[in-house]
mmCIF file of the N, C-alpha and C atoms, coordinates in Angstrom:
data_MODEL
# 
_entry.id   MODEL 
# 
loop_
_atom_site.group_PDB 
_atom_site.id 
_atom_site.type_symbol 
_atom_site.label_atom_id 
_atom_site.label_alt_id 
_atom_site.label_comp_id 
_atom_site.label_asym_id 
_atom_site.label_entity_id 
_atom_site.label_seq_id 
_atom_site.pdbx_PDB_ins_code 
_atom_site.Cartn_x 
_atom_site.Cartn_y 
_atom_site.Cartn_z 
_atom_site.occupancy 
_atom_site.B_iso_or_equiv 
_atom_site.pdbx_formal_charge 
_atom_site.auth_seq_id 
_atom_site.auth_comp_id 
_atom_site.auth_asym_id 
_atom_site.auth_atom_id 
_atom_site.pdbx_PDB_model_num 
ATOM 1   N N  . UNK A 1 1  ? 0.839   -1.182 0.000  1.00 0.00 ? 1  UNK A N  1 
ATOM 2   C CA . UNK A 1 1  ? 0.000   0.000  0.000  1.00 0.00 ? 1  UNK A CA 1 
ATOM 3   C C  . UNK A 1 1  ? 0.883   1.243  0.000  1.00 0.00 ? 1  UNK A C  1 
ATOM 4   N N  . UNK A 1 2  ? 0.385   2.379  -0.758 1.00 0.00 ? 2  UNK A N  1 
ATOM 5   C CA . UNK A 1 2  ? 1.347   3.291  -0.751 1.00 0.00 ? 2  UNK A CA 1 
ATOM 6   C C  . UNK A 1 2  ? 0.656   4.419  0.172  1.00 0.00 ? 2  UNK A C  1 
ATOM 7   N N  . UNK A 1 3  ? 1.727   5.010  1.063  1.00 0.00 ? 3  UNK A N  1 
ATOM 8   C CA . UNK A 1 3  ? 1.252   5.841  1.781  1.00 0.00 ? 3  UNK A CA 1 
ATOM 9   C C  . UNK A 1 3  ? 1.996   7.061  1.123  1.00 0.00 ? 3  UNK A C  1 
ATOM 10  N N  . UNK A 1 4  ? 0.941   8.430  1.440  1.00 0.00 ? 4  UNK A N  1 
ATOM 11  C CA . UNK A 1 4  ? 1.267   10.247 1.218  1.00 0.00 ? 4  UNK A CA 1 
ATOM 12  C C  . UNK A 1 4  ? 1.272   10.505 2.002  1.00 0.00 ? 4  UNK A C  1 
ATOM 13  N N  . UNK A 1 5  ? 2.209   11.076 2.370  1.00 0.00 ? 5  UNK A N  1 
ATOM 14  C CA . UNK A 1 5  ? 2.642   12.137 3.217  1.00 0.00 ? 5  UNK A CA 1 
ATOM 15  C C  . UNK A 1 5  ? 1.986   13.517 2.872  1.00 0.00 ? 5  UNK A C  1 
ATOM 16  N N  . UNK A 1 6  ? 0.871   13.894 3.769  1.00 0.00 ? 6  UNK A N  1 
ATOM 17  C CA . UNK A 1 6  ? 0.237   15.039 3.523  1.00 0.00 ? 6  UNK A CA 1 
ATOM 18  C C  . UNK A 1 6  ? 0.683   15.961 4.577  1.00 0.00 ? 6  UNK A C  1 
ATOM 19  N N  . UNK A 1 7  ? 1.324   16.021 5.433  1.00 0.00 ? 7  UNK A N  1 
ATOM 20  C CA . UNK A 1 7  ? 1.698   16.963 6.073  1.00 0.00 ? 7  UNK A CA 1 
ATOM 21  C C  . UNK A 1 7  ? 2.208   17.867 5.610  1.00 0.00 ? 7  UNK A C  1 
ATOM 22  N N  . UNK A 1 8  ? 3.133   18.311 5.076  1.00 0.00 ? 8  UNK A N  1 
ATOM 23  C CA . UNK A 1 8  ? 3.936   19.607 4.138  1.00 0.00 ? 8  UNK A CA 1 
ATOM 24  C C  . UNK A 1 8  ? 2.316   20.804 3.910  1.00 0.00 ? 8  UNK A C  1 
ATOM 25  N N  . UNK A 1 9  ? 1.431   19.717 2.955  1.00 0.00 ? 9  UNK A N  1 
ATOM 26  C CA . UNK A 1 9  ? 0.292   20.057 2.687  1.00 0.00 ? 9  UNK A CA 1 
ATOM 27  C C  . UNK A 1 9  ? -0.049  21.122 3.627  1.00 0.00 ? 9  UNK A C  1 
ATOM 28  N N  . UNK A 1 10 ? -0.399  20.393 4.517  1.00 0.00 ? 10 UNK A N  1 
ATOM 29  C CA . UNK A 1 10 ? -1.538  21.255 5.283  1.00 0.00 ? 10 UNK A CA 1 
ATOM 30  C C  . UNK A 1 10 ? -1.086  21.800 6.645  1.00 0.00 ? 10 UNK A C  1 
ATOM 31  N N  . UNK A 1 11 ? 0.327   21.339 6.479  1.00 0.00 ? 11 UNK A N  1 
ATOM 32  C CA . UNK A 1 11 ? 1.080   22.792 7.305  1.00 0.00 ? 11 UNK A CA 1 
ATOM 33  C C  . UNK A 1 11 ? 1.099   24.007 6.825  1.00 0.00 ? 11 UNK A C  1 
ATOM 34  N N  . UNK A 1 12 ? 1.304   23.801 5.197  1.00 0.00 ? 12 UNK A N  1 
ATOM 35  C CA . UNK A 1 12 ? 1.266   25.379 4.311  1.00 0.00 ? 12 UNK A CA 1 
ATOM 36  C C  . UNK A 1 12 ? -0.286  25.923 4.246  1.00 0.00 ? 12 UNK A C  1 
ATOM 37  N N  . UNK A 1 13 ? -1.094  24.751 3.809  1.00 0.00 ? 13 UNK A N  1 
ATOM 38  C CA . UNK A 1 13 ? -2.566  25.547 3.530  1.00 0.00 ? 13 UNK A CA 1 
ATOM 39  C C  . UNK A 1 13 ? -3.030  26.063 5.665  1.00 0.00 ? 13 UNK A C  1 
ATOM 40  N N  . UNK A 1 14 ? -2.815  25.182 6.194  1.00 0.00 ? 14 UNK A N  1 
ATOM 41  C CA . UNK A 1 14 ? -2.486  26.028 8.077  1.00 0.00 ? 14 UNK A CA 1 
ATOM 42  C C  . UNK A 1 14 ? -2.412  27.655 7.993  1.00 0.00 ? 14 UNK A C  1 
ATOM 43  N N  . UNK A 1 15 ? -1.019  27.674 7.555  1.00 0.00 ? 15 UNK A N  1 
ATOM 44  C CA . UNK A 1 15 ? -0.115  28.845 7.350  1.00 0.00 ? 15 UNK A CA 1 
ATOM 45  C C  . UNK A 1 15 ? -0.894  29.850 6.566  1.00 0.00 ? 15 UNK A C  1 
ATOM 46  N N  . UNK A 1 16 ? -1.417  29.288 5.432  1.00 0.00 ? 16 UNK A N  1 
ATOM 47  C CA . UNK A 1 16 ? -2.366  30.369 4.726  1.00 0.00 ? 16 UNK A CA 1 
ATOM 48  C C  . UNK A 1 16 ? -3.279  30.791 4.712  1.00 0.00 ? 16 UNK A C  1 
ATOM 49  N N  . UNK A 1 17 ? -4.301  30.100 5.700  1.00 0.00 ? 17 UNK A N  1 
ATOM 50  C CA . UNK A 1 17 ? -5.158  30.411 6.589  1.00 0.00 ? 17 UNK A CA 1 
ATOM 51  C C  . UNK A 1 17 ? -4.814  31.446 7.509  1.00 0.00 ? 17 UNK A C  1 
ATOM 52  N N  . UNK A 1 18 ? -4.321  31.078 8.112  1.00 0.00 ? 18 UNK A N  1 
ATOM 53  C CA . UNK A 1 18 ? -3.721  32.426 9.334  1.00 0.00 ? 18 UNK A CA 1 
ATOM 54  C C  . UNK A 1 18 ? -3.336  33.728 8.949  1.00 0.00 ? 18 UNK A C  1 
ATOM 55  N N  . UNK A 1 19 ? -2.813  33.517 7.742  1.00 0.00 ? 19 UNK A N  1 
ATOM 56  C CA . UNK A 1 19 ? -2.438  34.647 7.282  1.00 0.00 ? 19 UNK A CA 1 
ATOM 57  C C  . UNK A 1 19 ? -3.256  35.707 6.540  1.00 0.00 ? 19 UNK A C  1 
ATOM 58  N N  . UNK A 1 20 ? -4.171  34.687 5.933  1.00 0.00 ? 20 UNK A N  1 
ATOM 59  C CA . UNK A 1 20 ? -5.621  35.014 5.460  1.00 0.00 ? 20 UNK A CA 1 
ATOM 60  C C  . UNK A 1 20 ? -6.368  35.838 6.130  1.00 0.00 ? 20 UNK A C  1 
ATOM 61  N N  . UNK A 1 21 ? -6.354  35.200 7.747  1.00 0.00 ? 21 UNK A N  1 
ATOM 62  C CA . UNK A 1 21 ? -7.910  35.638 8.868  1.00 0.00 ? 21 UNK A CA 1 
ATOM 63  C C  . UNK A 1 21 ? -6.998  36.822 9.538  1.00 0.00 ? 21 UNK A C  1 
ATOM 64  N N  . UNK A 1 22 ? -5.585  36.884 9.603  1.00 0.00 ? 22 UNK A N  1 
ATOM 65  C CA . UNK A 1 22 ? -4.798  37.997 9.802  1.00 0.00 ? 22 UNK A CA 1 
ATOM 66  C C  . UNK A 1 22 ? -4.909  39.331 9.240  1.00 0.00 ? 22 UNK A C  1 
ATOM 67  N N  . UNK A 1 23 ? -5.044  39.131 7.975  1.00 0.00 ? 23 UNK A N  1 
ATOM 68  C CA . UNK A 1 23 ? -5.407  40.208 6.968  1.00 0.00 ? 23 UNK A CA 1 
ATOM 69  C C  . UNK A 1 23 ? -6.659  40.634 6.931  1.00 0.00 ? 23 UNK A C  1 
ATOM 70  N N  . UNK A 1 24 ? -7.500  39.875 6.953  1.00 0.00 ? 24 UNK A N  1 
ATOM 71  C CA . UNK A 1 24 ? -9.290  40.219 7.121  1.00 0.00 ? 24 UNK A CA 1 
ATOM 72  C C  . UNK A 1 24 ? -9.225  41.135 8.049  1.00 0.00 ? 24 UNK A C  1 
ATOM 73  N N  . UNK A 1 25 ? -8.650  40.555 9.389  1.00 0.00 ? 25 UNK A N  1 
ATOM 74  C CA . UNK A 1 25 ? -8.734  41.226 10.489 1.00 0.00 ? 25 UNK A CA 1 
ATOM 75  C C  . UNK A 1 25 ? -8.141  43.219 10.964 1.00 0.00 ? 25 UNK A C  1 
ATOM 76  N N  . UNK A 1 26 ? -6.828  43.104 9.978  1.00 0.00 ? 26 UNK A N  1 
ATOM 77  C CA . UNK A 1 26 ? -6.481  44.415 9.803  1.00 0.00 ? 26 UNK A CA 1 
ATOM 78  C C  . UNK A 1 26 ? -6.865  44.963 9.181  1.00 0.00 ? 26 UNK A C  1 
ATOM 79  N N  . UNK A 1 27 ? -7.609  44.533 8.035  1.00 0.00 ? 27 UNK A N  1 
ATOM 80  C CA . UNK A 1 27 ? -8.178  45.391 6.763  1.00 0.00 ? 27 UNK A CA 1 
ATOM 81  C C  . UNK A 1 27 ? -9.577  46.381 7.605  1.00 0.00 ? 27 UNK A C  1 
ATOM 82  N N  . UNK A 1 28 ? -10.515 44.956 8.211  1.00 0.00 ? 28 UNK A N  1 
ATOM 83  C CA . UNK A 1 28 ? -11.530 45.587 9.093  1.00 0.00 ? 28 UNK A CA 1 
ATOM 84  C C  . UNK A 1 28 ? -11.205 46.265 9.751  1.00 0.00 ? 28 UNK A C  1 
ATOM 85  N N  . UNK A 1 29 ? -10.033 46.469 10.694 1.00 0.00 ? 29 UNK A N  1 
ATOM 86  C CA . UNK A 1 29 ? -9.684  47.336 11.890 1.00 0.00 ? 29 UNK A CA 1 
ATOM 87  C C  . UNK A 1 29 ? -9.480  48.838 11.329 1.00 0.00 ? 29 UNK A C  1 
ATOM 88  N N  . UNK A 1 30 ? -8.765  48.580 10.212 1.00 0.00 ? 30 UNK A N  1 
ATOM 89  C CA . UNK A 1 30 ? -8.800  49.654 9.276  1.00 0.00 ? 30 UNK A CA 1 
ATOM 90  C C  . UNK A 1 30 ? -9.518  51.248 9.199  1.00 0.00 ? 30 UNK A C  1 
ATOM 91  N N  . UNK A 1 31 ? -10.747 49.701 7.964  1.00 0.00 ? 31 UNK A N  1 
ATOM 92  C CA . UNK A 1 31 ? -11.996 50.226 7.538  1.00 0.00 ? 31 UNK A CA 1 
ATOM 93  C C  . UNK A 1 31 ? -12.474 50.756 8.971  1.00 0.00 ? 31 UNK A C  1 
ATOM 94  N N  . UNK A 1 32 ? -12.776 50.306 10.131 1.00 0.00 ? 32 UNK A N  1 
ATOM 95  C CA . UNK A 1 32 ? -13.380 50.597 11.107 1.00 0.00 ? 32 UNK A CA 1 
ATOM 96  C C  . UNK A 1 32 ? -12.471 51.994 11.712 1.00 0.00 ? 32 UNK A C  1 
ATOM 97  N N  . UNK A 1 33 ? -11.411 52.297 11.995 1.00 0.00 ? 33 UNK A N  1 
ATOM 98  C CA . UNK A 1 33 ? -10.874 53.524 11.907 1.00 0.00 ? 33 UNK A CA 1 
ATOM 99  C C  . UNK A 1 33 ? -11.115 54.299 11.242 1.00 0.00 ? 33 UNK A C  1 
ATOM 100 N N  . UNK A 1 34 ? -11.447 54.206 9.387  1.00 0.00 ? 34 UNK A N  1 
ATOM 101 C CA . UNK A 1 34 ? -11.155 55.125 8.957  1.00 0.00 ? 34 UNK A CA 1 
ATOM 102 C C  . UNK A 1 34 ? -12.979 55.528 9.101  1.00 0.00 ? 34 UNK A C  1 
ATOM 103 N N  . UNK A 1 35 ? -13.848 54.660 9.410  1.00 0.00 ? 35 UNK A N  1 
ATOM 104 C CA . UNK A 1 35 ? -15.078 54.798 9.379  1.00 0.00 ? 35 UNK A CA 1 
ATOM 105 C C  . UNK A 1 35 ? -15.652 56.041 10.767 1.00 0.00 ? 35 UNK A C  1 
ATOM 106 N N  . UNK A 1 36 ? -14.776 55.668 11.824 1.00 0.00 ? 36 UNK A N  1 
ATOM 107 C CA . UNK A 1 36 ? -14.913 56.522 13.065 1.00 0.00 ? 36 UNK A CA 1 
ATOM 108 C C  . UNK A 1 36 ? -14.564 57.785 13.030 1.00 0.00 ? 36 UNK A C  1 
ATOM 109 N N  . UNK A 1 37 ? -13.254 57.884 11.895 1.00 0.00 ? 37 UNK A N  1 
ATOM 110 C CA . UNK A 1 37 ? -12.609 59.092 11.482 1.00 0.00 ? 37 UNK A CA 1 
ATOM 111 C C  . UNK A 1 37 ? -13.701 59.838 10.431 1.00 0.00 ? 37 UNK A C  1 
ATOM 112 N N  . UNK A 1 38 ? -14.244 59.652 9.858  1.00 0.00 ? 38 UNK A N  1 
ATOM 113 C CA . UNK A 1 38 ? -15.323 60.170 9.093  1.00 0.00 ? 38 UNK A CA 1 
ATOM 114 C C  . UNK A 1 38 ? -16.494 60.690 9.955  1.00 0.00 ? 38 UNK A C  1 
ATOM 115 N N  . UNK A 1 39 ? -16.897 59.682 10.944 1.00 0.00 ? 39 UNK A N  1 
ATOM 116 C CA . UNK A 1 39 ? -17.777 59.828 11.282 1.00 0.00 ? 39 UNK A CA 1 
ATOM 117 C C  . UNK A 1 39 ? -18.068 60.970 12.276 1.00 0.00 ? 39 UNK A C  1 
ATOM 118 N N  . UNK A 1 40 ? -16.527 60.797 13.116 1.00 0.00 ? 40 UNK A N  1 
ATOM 119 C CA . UNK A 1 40 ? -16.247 61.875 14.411 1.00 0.00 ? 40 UNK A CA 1 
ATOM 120 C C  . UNK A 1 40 ? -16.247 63.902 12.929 1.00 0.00 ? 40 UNK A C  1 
ATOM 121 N N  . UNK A 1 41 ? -15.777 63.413 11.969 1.00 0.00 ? 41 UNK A N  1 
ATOM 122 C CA . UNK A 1 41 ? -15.831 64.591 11.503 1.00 0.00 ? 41 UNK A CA 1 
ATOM 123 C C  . UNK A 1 41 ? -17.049 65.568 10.653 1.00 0.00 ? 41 UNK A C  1 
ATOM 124 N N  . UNK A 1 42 ? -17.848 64.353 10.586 1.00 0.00 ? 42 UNK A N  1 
ATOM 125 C CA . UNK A 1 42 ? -19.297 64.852 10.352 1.00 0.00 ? 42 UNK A CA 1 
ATOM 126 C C  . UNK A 1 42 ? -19.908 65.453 11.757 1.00 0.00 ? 42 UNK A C  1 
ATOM 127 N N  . UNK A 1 43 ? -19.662 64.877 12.593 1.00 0.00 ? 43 UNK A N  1 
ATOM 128 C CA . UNK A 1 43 ? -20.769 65.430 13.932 1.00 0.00 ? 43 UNK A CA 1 
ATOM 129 C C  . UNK A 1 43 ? -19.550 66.885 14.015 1.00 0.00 ? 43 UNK A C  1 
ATOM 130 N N  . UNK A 1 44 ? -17.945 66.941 13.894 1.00 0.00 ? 44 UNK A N  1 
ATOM 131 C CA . UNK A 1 44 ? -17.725 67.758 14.296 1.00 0.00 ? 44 UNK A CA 1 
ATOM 132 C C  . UNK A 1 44 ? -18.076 69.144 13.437 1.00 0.00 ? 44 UNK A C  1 
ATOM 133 N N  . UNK A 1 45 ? -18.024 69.095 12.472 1.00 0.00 ? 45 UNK A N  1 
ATOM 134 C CA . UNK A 1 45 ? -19.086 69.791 11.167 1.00 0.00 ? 45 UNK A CA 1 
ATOM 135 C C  . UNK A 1 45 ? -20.099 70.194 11.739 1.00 0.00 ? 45 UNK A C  1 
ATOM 136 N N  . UNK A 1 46 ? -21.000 68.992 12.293 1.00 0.00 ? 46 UNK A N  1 
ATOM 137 C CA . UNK A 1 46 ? -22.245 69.740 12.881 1.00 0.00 ? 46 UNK A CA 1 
ATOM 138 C C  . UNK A 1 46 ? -22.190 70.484 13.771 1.00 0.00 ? 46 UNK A C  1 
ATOM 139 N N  . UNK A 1 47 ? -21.558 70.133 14.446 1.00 0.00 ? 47 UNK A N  1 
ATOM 140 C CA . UNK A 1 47 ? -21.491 70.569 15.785 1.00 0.00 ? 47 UNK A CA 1 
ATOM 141 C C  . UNK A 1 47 ? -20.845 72.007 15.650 1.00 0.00 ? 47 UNK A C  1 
ATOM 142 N N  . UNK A 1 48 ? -20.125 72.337 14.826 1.00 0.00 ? 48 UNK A N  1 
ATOM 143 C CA . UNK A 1 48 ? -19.475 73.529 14.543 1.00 0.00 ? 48 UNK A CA 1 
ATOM 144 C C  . UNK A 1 48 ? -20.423 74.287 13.862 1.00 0.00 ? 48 UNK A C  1 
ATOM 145 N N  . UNK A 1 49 ? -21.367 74.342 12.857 1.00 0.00 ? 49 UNK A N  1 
ATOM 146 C CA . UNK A 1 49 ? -22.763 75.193 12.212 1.00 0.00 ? 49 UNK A CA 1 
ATOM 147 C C  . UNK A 1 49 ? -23.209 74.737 12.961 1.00 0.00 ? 49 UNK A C  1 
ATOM 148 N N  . UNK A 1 50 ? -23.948 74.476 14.187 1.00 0.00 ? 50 UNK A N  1 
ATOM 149 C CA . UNK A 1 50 ? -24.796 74.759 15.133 1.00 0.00 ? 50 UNK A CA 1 
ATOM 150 C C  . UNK A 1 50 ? -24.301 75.825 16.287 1.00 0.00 ? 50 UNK A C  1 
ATOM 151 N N  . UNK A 1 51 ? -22.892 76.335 16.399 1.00 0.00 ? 51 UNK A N  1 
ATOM 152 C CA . UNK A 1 51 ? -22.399 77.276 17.238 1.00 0.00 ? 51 UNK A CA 1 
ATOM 153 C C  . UNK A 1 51 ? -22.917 78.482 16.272 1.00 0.00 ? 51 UNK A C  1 
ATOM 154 N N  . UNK A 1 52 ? -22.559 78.349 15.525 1.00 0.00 ? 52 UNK A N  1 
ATOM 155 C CA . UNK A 1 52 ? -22.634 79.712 14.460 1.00 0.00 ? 52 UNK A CA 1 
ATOM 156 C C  . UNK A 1 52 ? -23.620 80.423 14.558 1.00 0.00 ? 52 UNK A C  1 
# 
């Protein structure tokens, strides 16, 4: 019977996973910064023509 050695395998596809859910994860952290940064500058907009 012949046996494969699949380990190599799915140590790398492992590896590329992680690196995968790594990247998702900063991209969102991101987006979510740059989303707060927008957002804090609309209210501060408002908030500035409502002194006026």
């Amino acid at each position: 019977m012949i046996r494969i050695n699949l380990l190599p395998y799915r140590a790398a596809r492992s590896k590329e996973n992680i690196r995968k859910q790594i990247s998702i994860f900063l991209l969102s952290f991101v987006l979510l910064i740059v989303v707060l940064v927008v957002f804090n500058s609309l209210l501060s907009s408002k908030k500035g023509n409502a002194v006026k």
